[in-house]
C-alpha positions in Angstrom: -70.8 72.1 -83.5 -73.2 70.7 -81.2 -71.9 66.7 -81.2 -68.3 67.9 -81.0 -68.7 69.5 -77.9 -70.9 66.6 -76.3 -68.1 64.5 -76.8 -65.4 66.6 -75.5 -67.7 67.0 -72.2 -68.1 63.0 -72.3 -64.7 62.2 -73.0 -63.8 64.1 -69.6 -66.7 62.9 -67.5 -66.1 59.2 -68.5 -63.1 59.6 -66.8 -64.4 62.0 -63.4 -61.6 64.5 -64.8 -63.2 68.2 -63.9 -62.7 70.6 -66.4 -60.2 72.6 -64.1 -57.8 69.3 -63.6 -58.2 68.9 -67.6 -57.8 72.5 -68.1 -54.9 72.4 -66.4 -53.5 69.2 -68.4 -53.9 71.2 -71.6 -52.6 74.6 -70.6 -55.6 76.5 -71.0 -58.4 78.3 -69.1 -61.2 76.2 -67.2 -63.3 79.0 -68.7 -62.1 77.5 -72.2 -62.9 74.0 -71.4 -66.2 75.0 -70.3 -66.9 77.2 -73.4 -65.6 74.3 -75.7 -68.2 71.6 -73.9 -71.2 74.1 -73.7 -70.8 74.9 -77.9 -69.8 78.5 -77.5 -66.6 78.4 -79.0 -64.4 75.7 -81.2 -61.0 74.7 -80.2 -58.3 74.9 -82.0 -56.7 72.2 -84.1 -54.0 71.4 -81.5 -56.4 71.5 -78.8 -58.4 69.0 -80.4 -55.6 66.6 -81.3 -54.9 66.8 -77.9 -57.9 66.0 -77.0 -57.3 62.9 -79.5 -54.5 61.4 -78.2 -55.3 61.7 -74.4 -58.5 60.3 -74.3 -56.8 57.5 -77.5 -60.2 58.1 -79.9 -60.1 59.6 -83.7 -60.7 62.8 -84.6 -63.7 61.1 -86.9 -65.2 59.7 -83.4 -64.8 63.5 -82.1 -66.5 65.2 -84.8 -69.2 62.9 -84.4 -68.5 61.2 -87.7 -68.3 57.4 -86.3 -69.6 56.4 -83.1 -66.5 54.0 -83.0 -63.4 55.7 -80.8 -60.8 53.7 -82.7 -57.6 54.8 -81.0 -54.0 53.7 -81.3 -54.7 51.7 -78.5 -57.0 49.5 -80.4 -55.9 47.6 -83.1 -57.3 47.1 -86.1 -56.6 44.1 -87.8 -59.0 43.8 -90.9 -59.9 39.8 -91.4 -59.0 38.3 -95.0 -61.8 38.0 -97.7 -63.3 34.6 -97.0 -62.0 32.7 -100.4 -64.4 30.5 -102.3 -63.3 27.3 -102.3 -63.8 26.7 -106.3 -61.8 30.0 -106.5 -59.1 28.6 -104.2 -58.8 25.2 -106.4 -58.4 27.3 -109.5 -55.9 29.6 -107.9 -53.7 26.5 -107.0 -54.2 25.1 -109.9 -53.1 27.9 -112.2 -49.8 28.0 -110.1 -49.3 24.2 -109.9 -46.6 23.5 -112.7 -47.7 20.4 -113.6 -51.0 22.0 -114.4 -52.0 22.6 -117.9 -53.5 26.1 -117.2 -50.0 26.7 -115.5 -48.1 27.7 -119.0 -51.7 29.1 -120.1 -51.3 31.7 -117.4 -47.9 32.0 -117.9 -47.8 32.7 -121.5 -50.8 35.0 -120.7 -49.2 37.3 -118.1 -45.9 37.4 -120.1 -47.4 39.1 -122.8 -49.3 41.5 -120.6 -46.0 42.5 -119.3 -44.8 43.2 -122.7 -48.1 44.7 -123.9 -47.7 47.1 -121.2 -44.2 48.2 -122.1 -45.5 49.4 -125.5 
C-alpha cells in the first residue's frame, strides 16, 4: 500500500529519526524499516500500532484514510449543535410548569412510557 508507506517514511523524517535509530526503537531490522517505507512489504499489526502511538496519529491518518493525525494528544471536543432560538423558547416552555404545554407534554410522554411497556 503505497500511501501507507509514505507516511511511515514521513512520520520518521518529520522528526530527523533515521530508520536505524527507529529500527532500533521498535526492535526490528533497519532493513525492515526500509522495506516497510519503500512499499515492499506490510508491517504487522503491532508494528503499526506502534507506529500509532509513537508518532500520537490514528491508524485512519496511517492508512491514508484522513489527512487529519488525530492522536490522543489532541483533543477532540465536538461543539454543541447551534439551537434555534424559536426551538430554545419552545423547549423552555414545554418544561416551564406554569406552562400550558407543560401537562400537554407531560400527559404525552406518560403514555408513551406506558405504550411502550405493552
Amino acid at each position: 500500500m503505497q500511501i501507507l508507506s509514505e507516511r511511515l517514511r514521513t512520520l520518521r523524517e518529520n522528526l530527523n529519526i533515521s530508520q536505524a535509530k527507529l529500527a532500533e526503537e521498535i526492535g526490528i531490522t533497519q532493513a525492515s524499516v526500509n522495506r516497510y517505507e519503500t512499499n515492499k512489504t506490510t508491517p504487522s499489526v503491532e508494528t503499526l500500532l506502534w507506529y500509532s502511538d509513537r508518532f500520537d496519529v490514528s491508524l485512519d491518518y496511517i492508512f491514508g484514510r484522513t489527512e487529519n493525525p488525530q492522536g490522543t494528544l489532541y483533543k477532540y471536543e465536538p461543539k454543541p449543535p447551534e439551537v434555534n432560538s424559536e426551538m430554545k423558547e419552545f423547549v423552555d416552555m414545554c418544561f416551564d410548569p406554569k406552562s400550558p404545554m407543560y401537562n400537554r407534554l407531560k400527559q404525552t410522554l406518560l403514555k408513551m412510557l406506558e405504550e411502550d411497556k405493552k
